[in-house]
C-alpha positions in Angstrom: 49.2 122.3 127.7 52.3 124.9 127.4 53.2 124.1 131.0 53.1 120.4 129.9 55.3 121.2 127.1 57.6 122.7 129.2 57.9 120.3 131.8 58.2 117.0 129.1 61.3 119.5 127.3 62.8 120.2 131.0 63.1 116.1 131.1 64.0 115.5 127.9 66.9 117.9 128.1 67.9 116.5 131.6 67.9 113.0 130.4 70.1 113.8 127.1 72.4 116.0 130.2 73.1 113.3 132.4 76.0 111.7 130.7 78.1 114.7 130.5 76.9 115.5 133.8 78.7 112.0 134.5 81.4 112.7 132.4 82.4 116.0 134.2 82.0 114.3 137.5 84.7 111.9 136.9 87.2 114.6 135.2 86.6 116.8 138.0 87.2 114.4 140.7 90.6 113.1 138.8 92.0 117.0 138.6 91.2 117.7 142.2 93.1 114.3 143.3 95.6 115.5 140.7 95.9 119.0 142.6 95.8 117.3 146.1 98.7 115.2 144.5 100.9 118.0 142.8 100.8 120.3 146.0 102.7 117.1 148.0 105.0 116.7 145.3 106.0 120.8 144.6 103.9 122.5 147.1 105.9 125.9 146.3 104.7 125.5 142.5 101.2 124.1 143.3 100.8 127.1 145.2 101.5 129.6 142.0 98.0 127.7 140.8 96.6 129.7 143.4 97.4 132.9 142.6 93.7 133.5 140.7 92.1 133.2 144.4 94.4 135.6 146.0 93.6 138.5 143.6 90.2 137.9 144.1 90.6 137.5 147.9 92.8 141.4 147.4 89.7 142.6 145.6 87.3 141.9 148.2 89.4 143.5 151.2 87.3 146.4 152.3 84.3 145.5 150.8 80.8 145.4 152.1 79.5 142.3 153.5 76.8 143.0 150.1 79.6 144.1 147.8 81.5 140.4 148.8 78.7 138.4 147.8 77.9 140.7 144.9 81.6 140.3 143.3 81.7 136.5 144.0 78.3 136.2 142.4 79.4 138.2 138.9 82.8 136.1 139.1 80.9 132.7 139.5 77.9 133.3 136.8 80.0 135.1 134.6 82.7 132.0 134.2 79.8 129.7 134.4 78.2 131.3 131.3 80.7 131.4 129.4 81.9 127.9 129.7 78.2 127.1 128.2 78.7 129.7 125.4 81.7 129.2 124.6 81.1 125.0 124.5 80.7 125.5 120.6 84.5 125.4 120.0 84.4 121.7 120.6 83.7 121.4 124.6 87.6 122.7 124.6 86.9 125.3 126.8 84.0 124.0 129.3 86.3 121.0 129.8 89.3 123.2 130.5 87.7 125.5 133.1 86.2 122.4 134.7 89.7 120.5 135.3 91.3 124.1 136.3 89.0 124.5 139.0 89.6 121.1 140.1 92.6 121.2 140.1 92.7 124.4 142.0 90.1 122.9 144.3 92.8 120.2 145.3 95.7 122.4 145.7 93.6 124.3 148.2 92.3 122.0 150.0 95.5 119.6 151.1 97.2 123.5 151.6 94.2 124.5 153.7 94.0 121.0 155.3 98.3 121.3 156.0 97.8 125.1 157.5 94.2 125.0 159.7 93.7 121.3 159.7 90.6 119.0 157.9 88.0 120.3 160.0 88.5 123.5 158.5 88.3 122.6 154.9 85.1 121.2 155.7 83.8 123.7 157.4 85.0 126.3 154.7 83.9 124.4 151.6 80.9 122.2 152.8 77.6 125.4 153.3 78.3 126.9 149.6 80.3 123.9 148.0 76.9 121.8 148.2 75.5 124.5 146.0 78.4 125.7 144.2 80.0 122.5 142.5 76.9 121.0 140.9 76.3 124.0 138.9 79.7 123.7 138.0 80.0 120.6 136.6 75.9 121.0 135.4 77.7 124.3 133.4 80.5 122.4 132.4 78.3 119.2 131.2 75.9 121.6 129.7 79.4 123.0 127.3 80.4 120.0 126.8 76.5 118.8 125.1 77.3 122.2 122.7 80.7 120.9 121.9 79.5 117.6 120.9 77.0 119.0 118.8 79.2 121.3 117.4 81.6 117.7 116.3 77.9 116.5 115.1 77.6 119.3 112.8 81.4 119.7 111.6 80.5 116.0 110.8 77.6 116.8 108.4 75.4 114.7 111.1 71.9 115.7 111.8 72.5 118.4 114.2 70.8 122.1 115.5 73.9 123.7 117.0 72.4 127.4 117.2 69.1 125.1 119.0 71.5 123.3 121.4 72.9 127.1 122.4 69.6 128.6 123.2 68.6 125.4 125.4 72.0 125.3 127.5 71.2 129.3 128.3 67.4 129.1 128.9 68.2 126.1 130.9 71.6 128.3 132.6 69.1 131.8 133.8 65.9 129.6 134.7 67.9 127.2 137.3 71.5 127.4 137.3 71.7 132.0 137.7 69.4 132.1 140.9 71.4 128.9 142.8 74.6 130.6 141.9 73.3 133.6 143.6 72.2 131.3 146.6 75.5 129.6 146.6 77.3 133.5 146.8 74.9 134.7 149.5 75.9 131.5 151.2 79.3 131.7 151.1 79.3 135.3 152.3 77.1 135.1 155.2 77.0 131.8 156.3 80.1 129.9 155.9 81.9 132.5 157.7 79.9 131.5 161.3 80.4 127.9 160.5 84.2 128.2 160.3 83.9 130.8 163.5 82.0 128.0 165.6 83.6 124.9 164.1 87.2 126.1 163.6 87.0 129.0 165.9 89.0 131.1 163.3 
């Protein structure tokens, strides 16, 4: 009966999901064509948006193969929880850290796709990516829910913001933390040999 339970709240929270999950499809999409966009227009400034991924490419010089994945899997949870925690204030910052990283996503991938060539960006964004990018817009869809709850409730309308909180985090450590460990031990050990046998780089 309690796994019953479980399961009929796991599909009820999915179906009330979806349309954010929509909604942070489409602003996604939209910043990464923006970023693919803006780098053709002032690739020198485009490139400053960058900046964020070559600190983090520093930190990992000289790291273990296990100390890689580890530090990309504490960067990727961490940002992904907080975008669900912090939804509260409105879905402000959820939205924001979606169309950042979209708009990151397209600066990289036309400078990437100018440097090494399309074949490359595939290679390098396709094994992990699969994984990677749903949770982030399921993270940033799941914020967004919390902000528009938190509008509900600043509204006076019928609304159980601290309730909508402790659902987006269940839901975030039973199935988004583990698959954005897959994604990180992905991206560390097997995108690499892709990009070796496809690129040859």
């Amino acid at each position: 009966m309690h796994n019953e339970n479980t399961k009929e709240a796991f599909r009820t929270y999915i179906d009330e999901l979806i349309p954010f999950v929509w909604i942070s499809l489409l602003f996604f999409v939209l910043s990464t064509i923006a970023g693919y966009a803006y780098y053709t227009i002032e690739p020198s400034y485009a490139l400053n948006s960058l900046s964020g991924l070559e600190e983090l490419a520093e930190m990992l010089q000289g790291l273990s193969a296990f100390e890689i994945m580890l530090l990309i899997f504490v960067n990727n949870s961490v940002k992904m929880f907080f975008s669900i925690l912090l939804g509260f204030a409105l879905g402000i910052i959820p939205f924001g850290f979606l169309v950042l990283n979209g708009f990151i996503l397209g600066v990289f991938a036309h400078y990437q796709a100018v440097e090494s060539g399309t074949l490359f960006i595939i290679a390098g964004l396709t094994p992990h990516g699969i994984i990677e990018i749903p949770m982030l817009l399921i993270s940033s869809a799941i914020g967004l829910k919390i902000g528009y709850v938190a509008l509900n409730t600043i509204r006076s309308q019928p609304a159980d913001l601290k309730g909508e909180i402790i659902r987006g985090i269940k839901f975030y450590l039973h199935w988004l933390f583990p698959l954005i460990l897959l994604a990180a031990i992905i991206e560390t050990f097997i995108t690499p040999v892709i990009i070796y046998l496809v690129a040859g780089i």
